[in-house]
N, C-alpha and C positions, 0 to 999 in steps of 0.2 A: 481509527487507530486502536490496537489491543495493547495495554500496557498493563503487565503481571509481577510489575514492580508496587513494592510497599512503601506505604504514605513513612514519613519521618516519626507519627504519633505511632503509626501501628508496628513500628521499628523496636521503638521504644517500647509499648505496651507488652510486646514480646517478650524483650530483653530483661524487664523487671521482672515478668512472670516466671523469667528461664533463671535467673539470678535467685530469686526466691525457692524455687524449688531444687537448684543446687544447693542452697548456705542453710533451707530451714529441714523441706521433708526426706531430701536422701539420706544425709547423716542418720536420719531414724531408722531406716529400711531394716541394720542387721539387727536392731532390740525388738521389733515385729517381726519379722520371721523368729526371730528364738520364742518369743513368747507365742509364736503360734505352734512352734513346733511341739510345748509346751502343755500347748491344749487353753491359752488363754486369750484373750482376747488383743490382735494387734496392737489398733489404738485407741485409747481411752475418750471417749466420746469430750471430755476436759481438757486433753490434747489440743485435738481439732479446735473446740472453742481458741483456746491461749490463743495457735496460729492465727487463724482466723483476725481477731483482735490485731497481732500483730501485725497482720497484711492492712488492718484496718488502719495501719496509724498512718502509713505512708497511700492512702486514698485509694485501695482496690477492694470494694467495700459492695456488695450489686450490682455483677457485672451488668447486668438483662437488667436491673429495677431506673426506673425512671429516676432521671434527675430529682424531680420535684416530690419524688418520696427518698429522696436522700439517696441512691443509687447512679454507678456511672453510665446508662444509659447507651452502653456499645452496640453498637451493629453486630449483625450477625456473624461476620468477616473476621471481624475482632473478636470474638464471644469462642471462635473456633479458632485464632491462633492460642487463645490464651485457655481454653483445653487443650489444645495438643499440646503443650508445656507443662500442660499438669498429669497430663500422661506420662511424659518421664519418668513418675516415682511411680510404687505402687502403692501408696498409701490413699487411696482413691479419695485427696483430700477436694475440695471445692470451696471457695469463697465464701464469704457468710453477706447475708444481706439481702440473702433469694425469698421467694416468694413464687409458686406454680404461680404461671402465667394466665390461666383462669382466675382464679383467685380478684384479679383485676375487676372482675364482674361483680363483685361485692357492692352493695348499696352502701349508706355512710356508716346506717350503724355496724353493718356485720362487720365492715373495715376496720371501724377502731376495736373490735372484739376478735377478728381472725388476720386481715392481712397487714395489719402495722403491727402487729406483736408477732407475726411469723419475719416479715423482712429485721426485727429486730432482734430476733433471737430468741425471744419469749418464749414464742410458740412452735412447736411443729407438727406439719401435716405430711398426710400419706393420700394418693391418690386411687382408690379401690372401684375399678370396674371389673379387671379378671373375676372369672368366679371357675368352680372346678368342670363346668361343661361349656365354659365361655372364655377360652381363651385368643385365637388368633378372630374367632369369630366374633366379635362384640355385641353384633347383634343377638344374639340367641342367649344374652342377660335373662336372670330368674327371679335375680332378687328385686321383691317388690317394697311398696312403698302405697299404703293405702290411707285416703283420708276419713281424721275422727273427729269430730269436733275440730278443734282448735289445733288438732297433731296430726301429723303423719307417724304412720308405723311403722317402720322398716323390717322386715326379715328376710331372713336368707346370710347363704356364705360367699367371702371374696377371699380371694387364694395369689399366693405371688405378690403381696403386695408391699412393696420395696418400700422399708421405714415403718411399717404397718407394725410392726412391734413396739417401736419406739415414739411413734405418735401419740399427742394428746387429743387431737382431732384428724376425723377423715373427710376427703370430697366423696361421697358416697353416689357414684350412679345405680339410680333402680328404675325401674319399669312401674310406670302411675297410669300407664294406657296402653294394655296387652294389645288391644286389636291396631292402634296407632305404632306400636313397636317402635323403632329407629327412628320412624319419621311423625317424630311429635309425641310421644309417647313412652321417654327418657326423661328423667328429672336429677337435676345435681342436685345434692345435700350436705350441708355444712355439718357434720357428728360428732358431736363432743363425745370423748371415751366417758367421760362420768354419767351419761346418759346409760351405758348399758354393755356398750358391746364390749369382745373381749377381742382377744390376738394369742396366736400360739406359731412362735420362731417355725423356718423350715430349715433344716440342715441342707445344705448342699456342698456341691462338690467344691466350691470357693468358697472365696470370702465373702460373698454376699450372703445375706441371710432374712429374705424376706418373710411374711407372714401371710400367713389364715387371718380373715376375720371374721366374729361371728355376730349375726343380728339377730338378735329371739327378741324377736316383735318390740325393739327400742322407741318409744315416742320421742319425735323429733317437733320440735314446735314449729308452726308452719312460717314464720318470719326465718326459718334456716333455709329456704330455698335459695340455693345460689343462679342467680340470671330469672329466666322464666320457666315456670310449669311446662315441660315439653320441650328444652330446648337442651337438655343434657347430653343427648348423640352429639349435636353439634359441638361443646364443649369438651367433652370426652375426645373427639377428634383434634381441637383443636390444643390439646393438652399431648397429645399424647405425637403430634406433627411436631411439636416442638423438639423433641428428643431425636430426630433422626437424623442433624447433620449433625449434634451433638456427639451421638456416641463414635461414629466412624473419626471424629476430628479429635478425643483421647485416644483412639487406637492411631493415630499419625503418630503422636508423641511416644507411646509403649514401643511401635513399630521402631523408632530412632532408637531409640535408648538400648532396644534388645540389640540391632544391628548391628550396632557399632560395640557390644560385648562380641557380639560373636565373631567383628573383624577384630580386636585387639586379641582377642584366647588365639583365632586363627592365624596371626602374628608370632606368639609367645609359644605355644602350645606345640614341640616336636613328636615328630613320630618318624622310626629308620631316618635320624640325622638330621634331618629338616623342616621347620614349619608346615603343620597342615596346611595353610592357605597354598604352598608352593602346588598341592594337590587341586587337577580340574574339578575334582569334585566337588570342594570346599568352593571351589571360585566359583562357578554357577550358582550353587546357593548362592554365594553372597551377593551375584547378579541380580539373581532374578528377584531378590527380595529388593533390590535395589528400585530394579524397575517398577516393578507392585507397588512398593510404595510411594514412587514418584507418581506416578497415573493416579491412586488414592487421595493426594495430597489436593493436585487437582481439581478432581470432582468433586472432592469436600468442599471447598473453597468458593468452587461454581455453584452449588449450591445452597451457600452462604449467601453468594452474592445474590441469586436470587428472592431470598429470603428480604434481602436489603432493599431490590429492586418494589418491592411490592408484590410481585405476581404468585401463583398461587407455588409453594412451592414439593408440592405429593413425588409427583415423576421425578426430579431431579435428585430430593432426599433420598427416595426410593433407590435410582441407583447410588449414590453414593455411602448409603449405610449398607446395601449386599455387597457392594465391590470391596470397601475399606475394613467390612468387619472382617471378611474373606481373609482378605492380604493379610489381618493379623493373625489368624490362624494358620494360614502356609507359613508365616514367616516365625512365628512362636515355634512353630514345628520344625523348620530348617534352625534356629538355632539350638533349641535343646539337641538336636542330632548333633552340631556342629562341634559343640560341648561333651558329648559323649555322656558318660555314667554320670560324671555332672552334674549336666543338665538334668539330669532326673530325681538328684536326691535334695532336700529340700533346705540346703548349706547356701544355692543361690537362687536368686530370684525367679529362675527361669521358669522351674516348674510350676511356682506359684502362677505366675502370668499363663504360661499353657492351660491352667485350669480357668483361671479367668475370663479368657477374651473367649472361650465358646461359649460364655453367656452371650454373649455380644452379637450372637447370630439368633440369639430367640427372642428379647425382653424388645419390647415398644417396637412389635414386631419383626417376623421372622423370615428369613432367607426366602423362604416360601412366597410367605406375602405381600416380600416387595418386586417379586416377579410375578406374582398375580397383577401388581398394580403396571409394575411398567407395560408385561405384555398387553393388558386390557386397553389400557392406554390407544397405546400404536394400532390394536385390533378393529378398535371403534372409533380410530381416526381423530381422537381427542388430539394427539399427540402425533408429529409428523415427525420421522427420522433424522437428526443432526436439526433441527428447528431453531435452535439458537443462532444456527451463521444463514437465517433467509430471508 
């Protein structure tokens, strides 16, 4: 039996999170766009904290951190209804209580020193494997990582790296075994910013604002190995697999929230006597982003559950973050149009999201490379066509 109905908890878990992001982050939306328009910063990293707290008193506190480190412990299923409701705003807020899911790997000491003070708030990290010739390509990392006595050395530059400005420590992959490369020959590293390195913001076309980092030869003391000597590909992957039904499952939420401006404007909005909506043209948009996002919604979902089920989940993320980050750019695009002059000046939100969500098809990989994966998949027979109903 296929039943695509929602448990009563995950009903619920929903309904706070959608509750929550109407009464606390939308009323904020028009004081960030003006302050951005402004030239200042949306929202005050002190913001975030209060909410956060706030969301903490009524127990939404780690969504992904284990019960027994204080955290709620959701499935993946969950983790992705209650981002696509934090999608609705653009305040690109998140729960507090997180902790990178490598991190996990810490011995006891490094734990009580890096991940109970990150799931606490204490701390935060940035995760730096991109480098400026190693981006979709992972493998073809430069930055090394050589033993001295008692340290490791780090140098070399990491680029793109989301928080990398505002971090006190980095998970640093380098290369400890050139000719082992990828396989055996990656090492994770726990980097304290007081050690050495530096960060310099990168402008972009949104609101994200990732960073450079820089290593001139930092000694790292060798108890900062995060897992084992050689085992950082694997973690890097397994850091970086996390993110992929995540970000298509906020674009579900942006995708509703956009849609349904663009059916109320096309409601309200005359042109020659009558509502644009009365126009085919307008109604196809608002179709086809209909349908896009229903199919998106789906496949996010599917591969949640797979995530839940145990199995390995590459191929199914794979499609579901090219399909869903897609639909949010068609559909970001049909409504700015929809909107008109509008939509393009920066009074509503629209355009801000337009610029947004085409991050969405590069970071923790890109359009590219998750059609590398799916095709490779099916190519070499990993993977058999519709597999899930055989």
């Amino acid at each position: 039996m296929v039943d695509f109905s929602l448990t009563d908890e995950q009903r619920a878990i929903r309904e706070t999170t959608r509750e929550f992001v109407r009464r606390e982050l939308i009323p904020l939306e028009n004081d960030v766009l003006r302050r951005e328009r402004a030239g200042e910063i949306g929202v005050a990293p002190d913001v975030i904290r209060d909410l956060q707290q706030k969301a903490k008193s009524f127990g939404f506190w780690g969504l992904s951190t284990p019960e027994e480190y204080g955290g709620m412990g959701l499935s993946a299923v969950d983790q992705a209804l209650v981002s696509a409701e934090l999608g609705r705003s653009l305040l690109g807020f998140s729960f507090g209580g997180e902790a990178d899911n490598i991190l996990y790997e810490c011995n006891d000491e490094q734990a009580k020193e890096y991940l109970l003070p990150t799931i606490s708030g204490e701390r935060k990290s940035c995760f730096a494997i991109t480098e400026p010739g190693a981006g979709s390509d992972t493998r073809s990392i430069r930055t090394t990582a050589k033993r001295d006595g008692d340290d490791w050395v780090i140098r070399g530059e990491k680029t793109f790296i989301t928080g990398g400005h505002q971090a006190d420590f980095a998970i640093v992959i380098a290369v400890t075994d050139a000719e082992l490369g990828s396989k055996g020959g990656f090492t994770a590293f726990l980097v304290d910013r007081e050690l050495g390195w530096t960060s310099d913001p990168i402008i972009t076309m949104g609101p994200a604002s990732p960073a450079t980092l820089n290593f001139d030869d930092v000694r790292v003391p060798a108890d900062r190995v995060l897992g084992e000597i050689g085992q950082g590909y694997e973690l890097a992957m397994r850091w970086i697999m996390k993110g992929r039904y995540i970000i298509p499952a906020r674009a579900i939420g942006t995708c509703e929230r956009l849609l349904q401006m663009a059916i109320d404007h096309a409601n309200t909005r005359e042109t020659f006597g009558k509502p644009i909506g009365d126009n085919q043209a307008i109604q196809w948009m608002i179709a086809d982003s209909e349908v896009e996002l229903e199919a998106a919604r789906w496949l996010v979902l599917y591969a949640a559950w797979v995530v839940d089920q145990g199995r390995h989940p590459q191929h199914d993320s794979a499609i579901a973050k090219l399909y869903g980050t897609n639909t949010a750019n068609r559909i970001a695009d049909r409504v700015l149009q929809i909107h008109g002059g509008m939509g393009y000046t920066k009074e509503l939100p629209v355009e801000r999201w337009f610029r947004e969500v085409r991050l969405w098809r590069i970071f923790e990989g890109t359009d590219e490379m998750q059609r590398l994966i799916v095709s490779r998949d099916l190519l070499r027979g990993h993977r058999k066509i519709g597999q899930h109903f055989h």
